[in-house]
C-alpha positions, -999 to +999 in steps of 0.1 A: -098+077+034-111+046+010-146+046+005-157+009+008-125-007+023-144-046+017-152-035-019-136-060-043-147-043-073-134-008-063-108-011-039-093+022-047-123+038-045-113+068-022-133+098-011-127+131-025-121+150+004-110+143+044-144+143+065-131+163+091-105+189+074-118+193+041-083+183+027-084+170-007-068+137-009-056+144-046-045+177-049-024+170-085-033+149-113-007+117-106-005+123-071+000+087-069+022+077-086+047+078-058+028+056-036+035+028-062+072+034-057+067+029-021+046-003-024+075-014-043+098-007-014+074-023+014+067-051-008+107-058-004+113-051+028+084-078+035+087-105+008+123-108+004+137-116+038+105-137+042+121-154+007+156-157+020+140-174+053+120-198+036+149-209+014+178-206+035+168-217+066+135-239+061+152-252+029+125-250+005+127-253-033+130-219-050+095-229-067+081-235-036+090-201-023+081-185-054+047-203-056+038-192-017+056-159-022+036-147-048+003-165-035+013-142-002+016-109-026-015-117-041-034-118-010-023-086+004-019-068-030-047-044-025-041-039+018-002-029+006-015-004-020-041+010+005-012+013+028+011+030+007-013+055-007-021+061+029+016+067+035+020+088+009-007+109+016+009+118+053+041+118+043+033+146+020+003+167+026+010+187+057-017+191+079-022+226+085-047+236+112-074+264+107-061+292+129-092+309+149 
């Protein structure tokens, strides 16, 4: 689906079409735009209860927590993004076989 997937300069980069069905991975302008909703909702269902842990339980400072936190969200910004594009993309482009 991405192009170069070690790419730091284009880590979006994505191919234009699937190699194998000839699906087009944008059919709309903004197609998009939902996977960053859905990066939103991963990112806290990850980050948070990883938060709440490191706080509660391990009884870290809230800056400490913030400080790893968003070091952690940094790290993985880009692989969440890929992921929820990815996600996107099956959750709403049916895959419809060619019929012979």
């Amino acid at each position: 689906m991405f192009k170069d997937p070690f790419m730091l300069m284009k880590p979006l980069d994505m191919h234009e079409r699937c190699s194998l069905c000839k699906q087009s991975f944008e059919p709309e302008p903004g197609f998009y735009f939902g996977a960053m909703f859905l990066s939103y909702g991963l990112a806290c269902l990850i980050y948070l209860p990883l938060a709440l842990l490191l706080v509660f339980y391990f009884g870290w400072s809230i800056n400490a927590m913030l400080g790893f936190i968003f070091f952690l969200y940094f790290l993985f910004f880009f692989k969440l993004l890929r992921i929820s594009r990815s996600l996107w993309a099956h959750l709403i482009i049916k895959y419809k076989p060619e019929e012979a």
